[in-house]
Structure formats: C-alpha cells, structure tokens
C-alpha positions in Angstrom: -11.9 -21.9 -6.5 -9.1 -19.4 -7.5 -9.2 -15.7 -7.4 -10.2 -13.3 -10.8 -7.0 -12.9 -12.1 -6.5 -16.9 -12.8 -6.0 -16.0 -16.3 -3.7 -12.9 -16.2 -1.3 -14.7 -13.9 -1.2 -17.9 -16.5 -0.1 -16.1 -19.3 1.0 -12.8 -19.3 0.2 -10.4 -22.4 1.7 -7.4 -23.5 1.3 -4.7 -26.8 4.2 -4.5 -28.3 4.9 -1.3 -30.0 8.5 -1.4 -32.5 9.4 2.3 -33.0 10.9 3.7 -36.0 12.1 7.0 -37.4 12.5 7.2 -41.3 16.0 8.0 -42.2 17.1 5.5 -40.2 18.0 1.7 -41.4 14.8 -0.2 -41.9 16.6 -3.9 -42.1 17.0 -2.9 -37.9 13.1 -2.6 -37.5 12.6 -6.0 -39.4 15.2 -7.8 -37.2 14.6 -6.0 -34.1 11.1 -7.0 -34.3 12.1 -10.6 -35.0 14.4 -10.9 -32.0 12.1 -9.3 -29.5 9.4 -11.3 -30.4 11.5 -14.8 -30.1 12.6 -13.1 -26.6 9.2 -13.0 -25.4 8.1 -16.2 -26.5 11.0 -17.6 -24.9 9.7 -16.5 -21.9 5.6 -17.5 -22.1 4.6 -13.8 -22.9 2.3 -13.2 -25.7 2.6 -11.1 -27.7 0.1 -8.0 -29.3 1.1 -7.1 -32.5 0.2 -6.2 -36.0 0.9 -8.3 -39.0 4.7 -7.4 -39.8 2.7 -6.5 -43.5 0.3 -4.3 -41.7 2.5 -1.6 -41.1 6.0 -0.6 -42.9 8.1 -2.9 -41.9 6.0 -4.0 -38.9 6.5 -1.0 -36.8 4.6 2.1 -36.2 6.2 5.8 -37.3 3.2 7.0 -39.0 -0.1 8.5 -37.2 -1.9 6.4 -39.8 0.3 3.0 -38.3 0.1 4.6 -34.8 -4.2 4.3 -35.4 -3.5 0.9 -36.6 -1.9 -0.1 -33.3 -4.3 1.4 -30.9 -7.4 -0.1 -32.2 -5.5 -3.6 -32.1 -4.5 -3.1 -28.6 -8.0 -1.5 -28.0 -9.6 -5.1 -29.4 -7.3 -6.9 -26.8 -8.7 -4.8 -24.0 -9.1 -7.4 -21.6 -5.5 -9.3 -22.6 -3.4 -7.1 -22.5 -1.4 -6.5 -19.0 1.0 -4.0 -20.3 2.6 -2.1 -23.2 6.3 -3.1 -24.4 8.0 -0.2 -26.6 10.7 -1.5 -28.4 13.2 0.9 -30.3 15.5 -0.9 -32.8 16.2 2.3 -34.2 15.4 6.1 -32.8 12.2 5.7 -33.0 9.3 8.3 -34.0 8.4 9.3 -30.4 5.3 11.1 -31.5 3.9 7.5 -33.1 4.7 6.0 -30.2 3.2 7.9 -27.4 -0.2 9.1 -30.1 -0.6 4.3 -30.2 -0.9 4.1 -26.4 -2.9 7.6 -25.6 -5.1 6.4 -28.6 -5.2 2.8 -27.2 -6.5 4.1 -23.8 -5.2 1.2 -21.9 -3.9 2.6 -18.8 -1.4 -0.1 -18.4 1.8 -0.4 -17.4 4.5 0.6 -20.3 8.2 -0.8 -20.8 11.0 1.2 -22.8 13.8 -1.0 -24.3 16.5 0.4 -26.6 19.2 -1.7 -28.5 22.5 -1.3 -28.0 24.2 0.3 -31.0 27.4 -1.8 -31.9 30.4 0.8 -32.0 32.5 -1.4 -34.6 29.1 -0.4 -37.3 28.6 3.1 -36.9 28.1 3.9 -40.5 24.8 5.0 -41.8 23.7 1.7 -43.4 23.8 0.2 -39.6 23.8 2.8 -36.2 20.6 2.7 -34.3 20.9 6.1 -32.1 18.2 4.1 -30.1 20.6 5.6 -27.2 19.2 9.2 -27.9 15.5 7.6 -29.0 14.8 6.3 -26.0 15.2 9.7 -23.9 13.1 11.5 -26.9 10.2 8.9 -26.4 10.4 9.1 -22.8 10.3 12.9 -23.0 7.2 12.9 -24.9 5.1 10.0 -22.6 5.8 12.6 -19.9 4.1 15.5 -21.9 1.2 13.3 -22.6 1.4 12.1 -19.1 1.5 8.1 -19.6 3.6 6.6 -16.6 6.5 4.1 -17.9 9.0 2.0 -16.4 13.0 1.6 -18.0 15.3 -1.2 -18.5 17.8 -1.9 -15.8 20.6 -0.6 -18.1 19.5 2.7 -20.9 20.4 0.1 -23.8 20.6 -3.4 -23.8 20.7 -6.5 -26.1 17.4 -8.1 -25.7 18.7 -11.8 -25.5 21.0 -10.7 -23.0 20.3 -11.7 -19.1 19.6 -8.3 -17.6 17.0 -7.6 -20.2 14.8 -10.7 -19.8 15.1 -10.1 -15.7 13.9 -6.5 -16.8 10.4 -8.5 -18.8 10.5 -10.6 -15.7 10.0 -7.9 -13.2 7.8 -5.8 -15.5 5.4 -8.4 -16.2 5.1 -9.0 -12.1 4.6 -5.2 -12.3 1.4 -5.6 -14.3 -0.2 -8.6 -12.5 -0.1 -6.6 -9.5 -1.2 -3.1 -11.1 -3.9 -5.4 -13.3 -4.7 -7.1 -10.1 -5.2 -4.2 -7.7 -6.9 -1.8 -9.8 -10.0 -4.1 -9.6 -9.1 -6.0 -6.2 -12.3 -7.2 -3.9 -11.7 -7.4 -0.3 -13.9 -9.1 1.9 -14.0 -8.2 5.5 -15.7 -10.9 7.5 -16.1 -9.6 11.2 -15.4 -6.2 13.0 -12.4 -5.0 13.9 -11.0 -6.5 17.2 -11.7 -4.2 20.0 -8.2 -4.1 21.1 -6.6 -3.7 17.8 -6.4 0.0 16.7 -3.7 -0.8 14.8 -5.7 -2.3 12.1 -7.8 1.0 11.3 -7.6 1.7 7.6 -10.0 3.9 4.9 -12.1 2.6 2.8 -12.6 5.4 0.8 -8.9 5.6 0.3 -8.9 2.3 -0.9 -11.8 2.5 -3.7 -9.9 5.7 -5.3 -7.2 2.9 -6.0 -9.9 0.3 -7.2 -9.8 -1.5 -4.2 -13.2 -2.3 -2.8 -14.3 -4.0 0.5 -17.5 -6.2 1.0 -18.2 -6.5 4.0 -20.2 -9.3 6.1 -20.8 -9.9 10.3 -20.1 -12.7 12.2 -23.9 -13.0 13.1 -24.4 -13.9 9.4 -21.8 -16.3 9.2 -22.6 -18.2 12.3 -26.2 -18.4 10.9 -24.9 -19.8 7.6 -23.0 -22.5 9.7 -26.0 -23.4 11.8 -27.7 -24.4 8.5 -25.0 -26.7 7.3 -25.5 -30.4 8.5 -22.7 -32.7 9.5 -22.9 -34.9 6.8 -23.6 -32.2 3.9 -21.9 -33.3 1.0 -19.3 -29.7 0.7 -19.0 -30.1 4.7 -17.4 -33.6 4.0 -15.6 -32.3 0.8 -13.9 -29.5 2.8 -13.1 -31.4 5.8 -11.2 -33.8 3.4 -9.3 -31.7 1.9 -8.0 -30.4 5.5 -6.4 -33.4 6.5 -4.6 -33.6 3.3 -3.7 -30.4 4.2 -2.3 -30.2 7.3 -0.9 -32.9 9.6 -4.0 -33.4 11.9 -3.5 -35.2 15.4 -6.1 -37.6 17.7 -5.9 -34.8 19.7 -8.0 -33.0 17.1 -11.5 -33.1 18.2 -14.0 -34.1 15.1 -16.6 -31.4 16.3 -13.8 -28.9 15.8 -12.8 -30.2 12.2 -16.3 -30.2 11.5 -16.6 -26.8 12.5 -13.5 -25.5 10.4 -14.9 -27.1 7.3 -18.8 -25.3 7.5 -16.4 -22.1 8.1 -14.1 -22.8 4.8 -17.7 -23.7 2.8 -19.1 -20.5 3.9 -16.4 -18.6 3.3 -16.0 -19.5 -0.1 -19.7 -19.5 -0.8 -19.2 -16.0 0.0 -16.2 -15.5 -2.1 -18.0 -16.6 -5.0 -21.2 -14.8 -4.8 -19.5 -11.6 -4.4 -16.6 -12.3 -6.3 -13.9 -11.6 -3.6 -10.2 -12.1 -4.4 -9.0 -12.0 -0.4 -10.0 -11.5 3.0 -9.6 -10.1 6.2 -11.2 -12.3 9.1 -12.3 -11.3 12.5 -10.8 -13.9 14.9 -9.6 -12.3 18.7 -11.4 -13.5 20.5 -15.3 -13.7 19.3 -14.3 -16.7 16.8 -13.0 -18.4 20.0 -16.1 -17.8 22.4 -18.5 -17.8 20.3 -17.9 -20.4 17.4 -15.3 -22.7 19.4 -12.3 -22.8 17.0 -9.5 -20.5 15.4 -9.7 -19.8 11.7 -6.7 -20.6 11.1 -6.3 -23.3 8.9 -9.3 -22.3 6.7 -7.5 -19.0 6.3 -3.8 -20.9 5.9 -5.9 -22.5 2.8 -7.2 -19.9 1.3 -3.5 -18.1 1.2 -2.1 -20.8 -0.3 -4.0 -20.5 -3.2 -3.2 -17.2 -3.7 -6.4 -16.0 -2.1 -4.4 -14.1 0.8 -6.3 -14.1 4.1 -5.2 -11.8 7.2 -6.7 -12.0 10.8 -7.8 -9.2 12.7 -9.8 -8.1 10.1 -6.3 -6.2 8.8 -7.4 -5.4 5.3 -4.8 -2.8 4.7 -2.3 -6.3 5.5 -4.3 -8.1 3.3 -3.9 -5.6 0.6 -0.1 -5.9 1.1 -0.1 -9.6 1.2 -2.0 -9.7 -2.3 0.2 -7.9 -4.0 2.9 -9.6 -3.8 1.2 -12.6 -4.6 0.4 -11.4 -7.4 3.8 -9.6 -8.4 5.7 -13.3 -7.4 2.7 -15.9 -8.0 3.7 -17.7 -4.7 1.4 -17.1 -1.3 2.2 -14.3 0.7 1.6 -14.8 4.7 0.8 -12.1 7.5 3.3 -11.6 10.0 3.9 -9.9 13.7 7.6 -7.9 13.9 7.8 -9.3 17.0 11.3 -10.1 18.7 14.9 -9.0 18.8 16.8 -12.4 17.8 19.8 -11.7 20.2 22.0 -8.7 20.3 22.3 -8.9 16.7 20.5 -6.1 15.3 20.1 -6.9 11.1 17.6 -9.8 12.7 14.5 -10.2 14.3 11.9 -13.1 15.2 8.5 -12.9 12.9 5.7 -14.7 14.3 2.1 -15.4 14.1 -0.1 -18.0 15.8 -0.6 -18.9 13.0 -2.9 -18.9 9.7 0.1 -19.0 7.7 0.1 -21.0 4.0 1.6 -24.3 3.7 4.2 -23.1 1.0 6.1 -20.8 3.5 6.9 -23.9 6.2 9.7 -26.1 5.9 7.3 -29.1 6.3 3.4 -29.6 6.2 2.0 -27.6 9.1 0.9 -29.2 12.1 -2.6 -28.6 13.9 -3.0 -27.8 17.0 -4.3 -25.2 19.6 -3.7 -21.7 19.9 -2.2 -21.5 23.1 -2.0 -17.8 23.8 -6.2 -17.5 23.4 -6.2 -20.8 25.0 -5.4 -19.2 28.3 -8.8 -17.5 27.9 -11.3 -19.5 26.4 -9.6 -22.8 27.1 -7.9 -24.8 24.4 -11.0 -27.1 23.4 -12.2 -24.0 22.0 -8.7 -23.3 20.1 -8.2 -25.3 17.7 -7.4 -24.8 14.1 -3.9 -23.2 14.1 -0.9 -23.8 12.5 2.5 -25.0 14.1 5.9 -24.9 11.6 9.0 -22.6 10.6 9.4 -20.4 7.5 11.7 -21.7 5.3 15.0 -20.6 4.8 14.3 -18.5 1.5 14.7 -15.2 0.1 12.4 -13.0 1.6 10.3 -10.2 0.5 8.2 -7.9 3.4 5.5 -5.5 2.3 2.9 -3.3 4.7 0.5 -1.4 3.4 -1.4 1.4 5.3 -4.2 4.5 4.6 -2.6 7.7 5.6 -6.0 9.5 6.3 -4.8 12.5 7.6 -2.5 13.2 4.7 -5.6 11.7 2.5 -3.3 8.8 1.1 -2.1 5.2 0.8 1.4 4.4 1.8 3.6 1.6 2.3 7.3 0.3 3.1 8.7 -2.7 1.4 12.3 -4.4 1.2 13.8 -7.5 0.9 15.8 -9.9 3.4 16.6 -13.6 4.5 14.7 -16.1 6.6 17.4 -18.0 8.1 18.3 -21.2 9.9 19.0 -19.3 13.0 18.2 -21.8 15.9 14.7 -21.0 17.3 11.9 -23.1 18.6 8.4 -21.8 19.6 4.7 -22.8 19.1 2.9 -21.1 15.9 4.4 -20.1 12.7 7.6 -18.4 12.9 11.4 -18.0 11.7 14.0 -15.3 11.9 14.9 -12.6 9.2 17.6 -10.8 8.2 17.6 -7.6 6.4 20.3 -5.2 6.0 20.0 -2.2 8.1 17.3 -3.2 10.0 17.7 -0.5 12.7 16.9 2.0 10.8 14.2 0.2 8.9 12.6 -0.1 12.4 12.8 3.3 13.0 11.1 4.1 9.8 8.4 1.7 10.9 7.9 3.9 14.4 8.4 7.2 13.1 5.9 6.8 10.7 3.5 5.1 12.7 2.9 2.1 10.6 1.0 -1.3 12.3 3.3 -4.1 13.4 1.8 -6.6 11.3 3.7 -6.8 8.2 3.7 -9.4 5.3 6.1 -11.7 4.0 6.3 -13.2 0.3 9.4 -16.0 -0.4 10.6 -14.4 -3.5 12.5 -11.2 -4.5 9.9 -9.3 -5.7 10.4 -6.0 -4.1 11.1 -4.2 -7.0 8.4 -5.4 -8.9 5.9 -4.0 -6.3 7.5 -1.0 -5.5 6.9 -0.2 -9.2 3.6 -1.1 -9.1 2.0 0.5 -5.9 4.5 3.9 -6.3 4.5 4.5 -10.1 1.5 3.5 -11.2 -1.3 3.5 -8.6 0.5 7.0 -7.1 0.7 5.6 -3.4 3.5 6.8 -0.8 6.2 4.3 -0.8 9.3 3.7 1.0 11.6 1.2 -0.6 13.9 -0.3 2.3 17.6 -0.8 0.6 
C-alpha cells in the first residue's frame, strides 16, 4: 500500500504558459518554447501545453489564446501540480494572469524570464523579459494568484540555477498538492502526560487537512479477531524480519502481535483512505496490548506514509510534508540533549519508530527500555535501535496557534554528523548554524519538543509551500 499521491510524486506535471507581447520578436517565442520544453523533459516533468499551431506561435498574448489555455489546463485538472510561466519576450501580462484565473487551478505558479544577451540589443533580437517579468508579477498580485520566482530575475533555462529553481518548485507542489487534501489518522487518545501534543482540528481542515480518528478499544478488538496463522498475519510478519534485524531474544507472541497491529492499521488506512498517522503508544499500547508500535510505525514511514507516536498529529503533518517536498521518509524526533559545550549541536533522539532509510544500517529490534522500567520489557518490544546517518538534514515542526486562530511552523536545515555517541534507540547529533538562537525561538514561541527530520535539503521547498501558498505562520531558520 502507498499513500494517494503515488502518482503526483512519480511524475510531476506542470501548465506551461509561453508569454508574448506583439511588437516584440516572435522567432524568441518559437525558440523559447523549444528550449523550455527540452529543459523539462530533461528533467521527467511533463509538460501541459497547446499545440505550438494552436496558438500564434505557441504562446498565449490574446484573450482568445489565453481561453484556449485555460480550458486545456482545466481538462488536465487532476495532472497538473503547478503552473510554469515562461517569458521569452515581455510578455502580455494581462493573457497571462486572465489563462490561470480562467483555468481555476489554484496551483502553485513559477515565473522564468530569459536573459537578454547585451551583445544583440537591436530590435530584431532584445527580449525586455527583464521588465516583463515585474509587469506579469504586478498583475497576478491584482488578480490575487500567489507565485513563486526564479532564484536569479532572469536566467538561461539550461543553465544550473534554473533547473535547481524547477527542482525546488516542483517539491513545492507535491507538498501544496499533497496537503491540501491530506488524511490524518489518529489512532488512540492523546497520552495523558503529553500536553505538548495538543493541536486543532478545525485549524487543520481550513488547510485541507482532515483527521479520522479511531480508539484503541477498536483496534484491540480488530486484533482479537485475527488468528495466528491468518494468511495477511503471516504476510506481515514476513515482511518484518526482512525489515529489521530481529533477535532470539524476540519473543514470537510479540512479532505475532506487531504483525495483527500493521494488518489493522493498514486495513484502516485503506478503508478510510488515510495518507499518515499519529499512534497512541505511552503507555496503554504497553499494558494493555504487550508491545511498542514501533516497528509497524518505522514501516509505514518508510514508505512515505509518515507515522508519529504520541498521537502528535501536528508532528505528523510536519513529517509529511517534507516527504513529500523530498520524496525520502521523514522521521519524528525529541530535541533532546546539549552535545557538549558546543552550542551549534545537539543530540536528537527517539526510542524509536524511526524509518529504515535514516539509519546507517538496518535497524535492530529490541525493547524499549525507558517503558520497560514500568511495564517490564517482555511487554516492550518492537523498537528500533540505530544512528542517523551522516547526511544533510532538514527539521520541520508544525503547530496550531489557537489563540491567534492559526497554523505555524519553524523549519531550517543542518547536518547529522559522525560526532561520537552511543545510546539505545534511534539517535545522532545535528548541527545547525546558530542553533542558540533557533532554541530560543523554539521556547519563546512555545512550540512542542518533538520536531521532525527529513535527509535532504528541502527547506526551501517547504517553506514555500506551507508560507506562500497554504498562508500558515512560518519561521525559516537561516
């Protein structure tokens, strides 16, 4: 099973819209068009467009050729992830922003200008797609559709810094695509002791975002239906010990029990059509059930279905994002020591439910030995041991404001390192520039100490997503 979004992820798709203005050189349109579309194919995006005979010169100046656009984009509804404007020339910025209000999309919208080349500044060959681009950006702010710029205000687009610019966009649209319609299952009640993990739901749905909810009663009755032997039972208990690195010390009643967990979990998934989840585990899992969800949870993130514990569905949220912005799992963290005196690093540690992808080797079962000292370890297994891998790190939390009737979030990028460090669950150190005063954003804005963690460098990518275009309050780390 994968989440909704399978398909979105696979291939990204975007509208592209090639502005022109009249008096200036057509032979740029024609070429422009040519070289944008070879970019994009270069890079696995496809492409929207109309028939380069469809239109003069296969661009859209006209409102007739600006129609012409919108109902093609509006018969790619459910393709297209986000709106590339082009401008080989100036550009007729009325044509331009009349396509994507007519289209109705409410996607995500790129503006690219060429460079002019100084050396051909006659009138046979000079773009002004320099003074376009600010005249087509002033008029999608009077008609009040959100866009995103190029890295530089003109650029060739075969050069580097452009096709890093597609890169990021298109990460910008799987996680606006992907969170506009997100489900959220939330399988348990809060933990008792964890007010930290408080969140609206109302919020939440005004963003898209809705949350299913289900109790452990239900669950635990599901389980007591499933057999031993019953065939997805067997399947799923498999696929863990391809998984994970599972010892004789493992009982069988516990792997048994993991497995009807992971089949009704995804039973549930299904049915209700749930992208990620948020699981009740401290303690009542434990006491109750007699293992940690751990690994079933650890599964389900690396497949890009992010899972948090605690029933932190605000984490979840975070954790879901970037996997969609980076297309690698995302894992749920605790800010949780001071690595020495130096103060750019910290330990980040959970006990852990944390994806294979992220460890430096296949993750190790074992007990949880922090609940163990409650309920006893026979009643703790499921978790899993490893270290992050030295990577390039993104963090992300995401929070409901409810007294100021908003979401927010903080986000930045860092380094796991090899630091020395050896503990039990899943852990490694990070290192992110200014980190003292990161931490005192964290406090003075009352944000939860569970944070999550993506290996990539996708901060940018998000920040555009969850600021720009779904309006939350976001504070980008630098």
């Amino acid at each position: 099973m994968f989440n909704r979004h399978t398909m979105s992820i696979n291939q990204p798709t975007l509208g592209v819209i090639v502005g022109n203005r009249g008096f200036f050189p057509k032979h740029l349109c024609v070429d422009g068009r040519k070289t944008i579309l070879g970019v994009l194919a270069s890079l696995g995006i496809k492409a929207i467009i109309a028939d380069e005979t469809a239109t003069s010169y296969g661009s859209v100046e006209s409102m007739q050729e600006a129609h012409i656009y919108a109902d093609l984009f509006k018969a790619h509804r459910d393709e297209i992830d986000g709106i590339l404007v082009t401008l080989p020339n100036f550009g007729d910025e009325r044509a331009i922003a009349n396509t994507i209000r007519w289209a109705g999309l409410d996607v995500p919208v790129l503006v690219q200008a060429f460079n002019d080349d100084a050396g051909r500044m006659s009138i046979k060959d000079r773009r002004d797609s320099f003074c376009g681009k600010m005249s087509a950006c002033n008029n999608l702010s009077q008609y009040s559709i959100k866009y995103s710029l190029t890295t530089l205000h003109t650029c060739d687009p075969t050069g580097v810094t452009f096709q890093n610019d597609l890169k990021n966009f298109v990460a910008t649209c799987r996680a606006v695509k992907g969170l506009k319609h997100a489900r959220v299952g939330a399988l348990g009640a809060r933990p008792q002791a964890f007010n930290t993990v408080r969140y609206s739901e109302k919020l939440f749905e005004m963003s898209g975002i809705s949350v299913e909810t289900l109790d452990l009663s239900e669950v635990f009755g599901r389980i007591g239906r499933l057999k031993d032997n019953d065939g997805d039972v067997l399947k799923y208990t498999d696929r863990i010990k391809t998984y994970a690195k599972v010892g004789g010390n493992v009982p069988l009643e516990a792997l048994s029990k993991m497995a009807k967990l992971g089949v009704v979990i995804e039973h549930w998934m299904a049915d209700t059509e749930l992208d990620m989840t948020a699981i009740q585990c401290w303690t009542s899992m434990e006491e109750f059930f007699g293992v940690v969800p751990c690994t079933v949870m650890s599964m389900m993130s690396d497949k890009l279905m992010s899972s948090a514990c605690e029933t932190d569905v605000a984490g979840v949220v975070g954790m879901y994002a970037m996997a969609l912005a980076s297309q690698v799992p995302s894992a749920l963290v605790d800010w949780n020591n001071n690595y020495g005196e130096d103060p750019n690093k910290a330990v980040v540690f959970h006990c852990s439910n944390l994806p294979a992808q992220v460890f430096t080797d296949i993750p190790v079962m074992e007990y949880q030995e922090i609940i163990a000292g409650t309920v006893g370890p026979a009643n703790t297994y499921g978790t899993m041991y490893g270290r992050v891998k030295a990577d390039p790190v993104t963090f992300c939390r995401v929070s409901t404001d409810d007294a100021h009737g908003k979401v927010a979030a903080y986000l930045g990028e860092g380094t796991m390192t090899n630091d020395p460090m050896s503990t039990f669950g899943g852990y490694g150190v990070i290192e992110v520039a200014n980190m003292q005063n990161l931490l005192r954003y964290i406090c003075e804005n009352g944000f939860e100490h569970h944070v999550a963690i993506n290996l990539s460098n996708c901060a940018g990518a998000v920040n555009e997503a969850l600021s720009k275009y779904l309006g939350w309050s976001v504070h980008h780390h630098q």
